[in-house]
PLY file of the C-alpha trace (Angstrom):
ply
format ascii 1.0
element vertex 88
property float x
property float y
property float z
element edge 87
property int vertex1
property int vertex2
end_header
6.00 -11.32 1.27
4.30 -15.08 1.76
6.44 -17.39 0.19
7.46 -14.90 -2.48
11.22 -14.20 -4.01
11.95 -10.79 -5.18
13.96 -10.26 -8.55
15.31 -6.89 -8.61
17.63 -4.97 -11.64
17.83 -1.14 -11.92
18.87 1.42 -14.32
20.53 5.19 -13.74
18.49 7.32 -15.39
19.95 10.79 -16.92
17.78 12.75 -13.79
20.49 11.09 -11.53
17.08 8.28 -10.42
17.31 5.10 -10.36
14.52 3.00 -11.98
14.06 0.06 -10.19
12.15 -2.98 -11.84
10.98 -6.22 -10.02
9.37 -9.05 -9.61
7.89 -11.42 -7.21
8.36 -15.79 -7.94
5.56 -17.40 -5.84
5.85 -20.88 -4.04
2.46 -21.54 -3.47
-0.89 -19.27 -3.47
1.04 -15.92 -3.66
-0.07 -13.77 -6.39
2.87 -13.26 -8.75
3.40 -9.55 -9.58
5.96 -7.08 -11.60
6.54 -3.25 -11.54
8.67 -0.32 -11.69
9.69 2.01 -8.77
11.19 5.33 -9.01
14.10 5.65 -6.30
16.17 8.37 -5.60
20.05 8.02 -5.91
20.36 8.28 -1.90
17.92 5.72 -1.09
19.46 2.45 0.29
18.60 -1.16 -1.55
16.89 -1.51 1.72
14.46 1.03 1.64
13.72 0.23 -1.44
13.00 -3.78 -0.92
10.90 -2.33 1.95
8.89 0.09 -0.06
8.19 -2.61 -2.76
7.39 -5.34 -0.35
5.04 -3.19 1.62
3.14 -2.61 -1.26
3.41 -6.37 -2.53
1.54 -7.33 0.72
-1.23 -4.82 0.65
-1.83 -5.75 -2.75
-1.92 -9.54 -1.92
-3.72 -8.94 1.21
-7.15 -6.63 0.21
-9.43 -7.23 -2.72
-9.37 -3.50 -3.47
-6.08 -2.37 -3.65
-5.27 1.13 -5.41
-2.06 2.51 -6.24
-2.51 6.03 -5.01
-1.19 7.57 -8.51
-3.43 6.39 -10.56
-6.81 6.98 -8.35
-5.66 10.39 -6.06
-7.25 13.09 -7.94
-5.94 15.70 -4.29
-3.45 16.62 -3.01
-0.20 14.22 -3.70
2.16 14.06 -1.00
5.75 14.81 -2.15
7.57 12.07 -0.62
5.15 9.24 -1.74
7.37 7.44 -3.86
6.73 6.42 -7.75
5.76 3.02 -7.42
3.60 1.06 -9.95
2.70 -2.63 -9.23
0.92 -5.32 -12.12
-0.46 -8.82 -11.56
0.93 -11.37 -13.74
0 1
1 2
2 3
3 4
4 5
5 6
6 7
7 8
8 9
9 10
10 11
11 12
12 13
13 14
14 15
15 16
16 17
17 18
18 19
19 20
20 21
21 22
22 23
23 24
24 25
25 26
26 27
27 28
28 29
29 30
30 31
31 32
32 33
33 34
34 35
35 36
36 37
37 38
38 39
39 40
40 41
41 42
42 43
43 44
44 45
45 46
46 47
47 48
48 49
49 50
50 51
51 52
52 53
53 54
54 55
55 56
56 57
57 58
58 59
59 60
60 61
61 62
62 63
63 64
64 65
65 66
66 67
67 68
68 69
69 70
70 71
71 72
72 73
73 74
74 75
75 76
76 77
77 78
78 79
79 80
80 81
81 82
82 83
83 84
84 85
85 86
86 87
């Protein structure tokens, strides 16, 4: 992320998931964002910073960028991952 810390805090849910919330403190011209992720009990704090940083940066970098839950009316891939992103 450009000049961004990440804030993370999670919760077990009762499906055995973890929901993952964060946020992003910019330094500069960074965007600041928030949003929730849906993580699997097996997937490592790592994966999970990547996932969410990933999408951080294609949100920062494009003009256009859609989260593909809200805007796929196919065919949803299974392993896609539940990730929602907001701009503060």
């Amino acid at each position: 992320m450009m000049n961004s810390k990440l804030k993370l805090s999670s919760k077990k849910l009762k499906s055995g998931k973890f929901q993952v919330s964060f946020s992003t403190v910019g330094d500069g011209d960074a965007q600041e964002c928030y949003g929730y992720m849906l993580a699997e009990a097996k997937t490592s704090v790592n994966d999970v910073i990547a996932k969410i940083n990933r999408h951080v940066k294609a949100m920062q970098s494009s003009d256009r960028y859609y989260q593909r839950n809200l805007f796929s009316f196919g065919k949803k891939e299974i392993n896609s991952g539940k990730i929602l992103i907001y701009k503060r």
